[in-house]
C-alpha positions in Angstrom: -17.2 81.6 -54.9 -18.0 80.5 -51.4 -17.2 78.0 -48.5 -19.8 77.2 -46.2 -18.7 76.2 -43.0 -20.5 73.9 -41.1 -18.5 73.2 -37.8 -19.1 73.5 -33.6 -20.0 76.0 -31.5 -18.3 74.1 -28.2 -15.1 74.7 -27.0 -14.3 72.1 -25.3 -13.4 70.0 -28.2 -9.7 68.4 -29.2 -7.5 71.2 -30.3 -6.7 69.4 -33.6 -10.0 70.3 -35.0 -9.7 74.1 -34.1 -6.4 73.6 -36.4 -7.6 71.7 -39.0 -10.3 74.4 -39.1 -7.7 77.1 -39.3 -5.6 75.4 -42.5 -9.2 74.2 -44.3 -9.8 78.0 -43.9 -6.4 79.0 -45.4 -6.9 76.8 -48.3 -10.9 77.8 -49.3 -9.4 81.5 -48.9 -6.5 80.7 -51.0 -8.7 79.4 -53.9 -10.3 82.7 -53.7 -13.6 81.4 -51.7 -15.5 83.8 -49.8 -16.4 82.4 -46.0 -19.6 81.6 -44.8 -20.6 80.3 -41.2 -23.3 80.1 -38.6 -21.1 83.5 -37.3 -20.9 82.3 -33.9 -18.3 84.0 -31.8 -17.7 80.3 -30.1 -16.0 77.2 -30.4 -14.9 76.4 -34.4 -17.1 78.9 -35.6 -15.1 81.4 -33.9 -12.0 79.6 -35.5 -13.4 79.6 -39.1 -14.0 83.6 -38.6 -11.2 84.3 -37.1 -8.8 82.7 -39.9 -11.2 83.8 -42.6 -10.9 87.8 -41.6 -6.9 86.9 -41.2 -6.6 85.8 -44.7 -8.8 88.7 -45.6 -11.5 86.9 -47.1 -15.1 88.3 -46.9 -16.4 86.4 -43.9 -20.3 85.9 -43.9 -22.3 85.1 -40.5 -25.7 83.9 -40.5 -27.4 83.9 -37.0 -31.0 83.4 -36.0 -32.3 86.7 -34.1 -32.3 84.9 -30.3 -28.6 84.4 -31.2 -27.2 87.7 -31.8 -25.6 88.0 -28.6 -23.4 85.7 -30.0 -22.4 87.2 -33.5 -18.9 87.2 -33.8 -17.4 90.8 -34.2 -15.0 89.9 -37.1 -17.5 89.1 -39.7 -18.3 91.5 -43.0 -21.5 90.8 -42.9 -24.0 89.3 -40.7 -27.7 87.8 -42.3 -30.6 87.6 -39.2 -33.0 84.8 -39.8 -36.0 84.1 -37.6 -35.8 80.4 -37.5 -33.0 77.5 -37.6 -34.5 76.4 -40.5 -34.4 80.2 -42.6 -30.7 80.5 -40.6 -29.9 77.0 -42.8 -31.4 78.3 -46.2 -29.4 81.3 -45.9 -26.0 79.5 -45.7 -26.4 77.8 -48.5 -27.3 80.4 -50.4 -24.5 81.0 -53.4 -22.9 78.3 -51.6 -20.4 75.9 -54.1 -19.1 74.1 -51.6 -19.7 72.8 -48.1 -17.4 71.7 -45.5 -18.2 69.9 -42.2 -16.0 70.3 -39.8 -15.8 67.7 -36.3 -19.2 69.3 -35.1 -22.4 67.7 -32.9 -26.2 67.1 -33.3 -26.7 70.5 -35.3 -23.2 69.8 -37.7 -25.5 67.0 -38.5 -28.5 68.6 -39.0 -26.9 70.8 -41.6 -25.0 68.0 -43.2 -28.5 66.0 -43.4 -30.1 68.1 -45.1 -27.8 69.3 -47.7 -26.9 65.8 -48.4 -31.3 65.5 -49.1 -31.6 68.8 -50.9 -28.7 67.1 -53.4 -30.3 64.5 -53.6 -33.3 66.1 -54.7 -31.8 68.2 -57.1 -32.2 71.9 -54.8 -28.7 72.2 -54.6 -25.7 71.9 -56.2 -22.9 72.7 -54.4 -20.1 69.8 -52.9 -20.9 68.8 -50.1 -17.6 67.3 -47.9 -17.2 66.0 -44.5 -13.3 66.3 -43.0 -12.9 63.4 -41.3 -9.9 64.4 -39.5 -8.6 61.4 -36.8 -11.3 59.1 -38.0 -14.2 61.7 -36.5 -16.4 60.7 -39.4 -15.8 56.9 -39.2 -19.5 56.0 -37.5 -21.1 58.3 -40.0 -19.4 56.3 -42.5 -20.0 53.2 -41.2 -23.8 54.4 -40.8 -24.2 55.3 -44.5 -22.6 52.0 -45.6 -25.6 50.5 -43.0 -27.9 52.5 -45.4 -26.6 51.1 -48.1 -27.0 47.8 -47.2 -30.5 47.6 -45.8 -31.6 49.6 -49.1 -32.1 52.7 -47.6 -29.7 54.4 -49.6 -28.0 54.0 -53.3 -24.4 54.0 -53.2 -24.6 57.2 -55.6 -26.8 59.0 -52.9 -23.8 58.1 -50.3 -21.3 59.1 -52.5 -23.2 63.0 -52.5 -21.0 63.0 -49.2 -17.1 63.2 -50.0 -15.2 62.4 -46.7 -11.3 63.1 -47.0 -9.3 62.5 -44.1 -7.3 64.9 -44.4 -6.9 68.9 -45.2 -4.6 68.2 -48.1 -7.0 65.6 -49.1 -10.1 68.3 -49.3 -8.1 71.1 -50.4 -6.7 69.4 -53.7 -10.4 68.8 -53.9 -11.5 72.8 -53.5 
């Protein structure tokens, strides 16, 4: 089984999402879920490898070649993609189930698309979004916009599970 992690390379973010990483971490690994990231040795992707190897879990990295610089060194195994898009394929792949962490512009762009590729029946993992301190509460209140202009069916909105909490998603792992 594995966890992909999608989640922030900054590092100047509020410390409560570096520890919500850590415990969503524990609990995927404690399930028996391999890790998967975008293996960045920075910000929450750092903190999702770092529990990962602690809990001993097989910790999979997936960079783009311009990014290698910034592998992390505690990863078992490291996939080089060309593009963005190739890095984004290669996550998911064996994926079961996606987490997004508090994360920016490219959190989204990874939560977008898996949220279309459901949609259109490419993949069937989860897909969850920890909305830990209300992080997720304009992405919420943007579906529900969806929703309401017709953009969206409720059943496509509900593809995305937000819990606010990590007990919430790890009774849900």
């Amino acid at each position: 089984m594995r966890a992909l992690f999608f989640c922030s390379a900054a590092g100047n973010i509020a410390p409560e999402y570096n520890e919500a990483a850590r415990m969503v971490v524990r609990a995927a690994c404690a399930r028996g879920y391999d890790i998967v990231s975008g293996g960045a040795a920075k910000g929450t992707m750092a903190v999702v490898c770092e529990e990962a190897s602690a809990c001993g879990a097989v910790v999979r990295g997936v960079l783009p070649r311009f990014m290698e610089a910034l592998e992390h060194p505690g990863l078992t195994e490291t996939v080089f993609t060309d593009t963005m898009s190739e890095r984004k394929e290669k996550m998911r792949e064996g994926a079961d189930v996606v987490i997004a962490l508090p994360g920016g512009i490219g959190t989204m762009d990874e939560l977008f698309e898996t949220m279309v590729l459901v949609k259109l029946g490419q993949f069937s993992g989860r897909i969850f979004a920890l909305n830990i301190g209300g992080f997720y509460d304009p992405l919420t209140a943007l579906l529900d916009h969806f929703v309401a202009e017709g953009m969206l069916t409720p059943e496509d909105k509900d593809i995305l599970k937000m819990p606010s909490t990590v007990e919430e998603l790890a009774a849900q792992l």
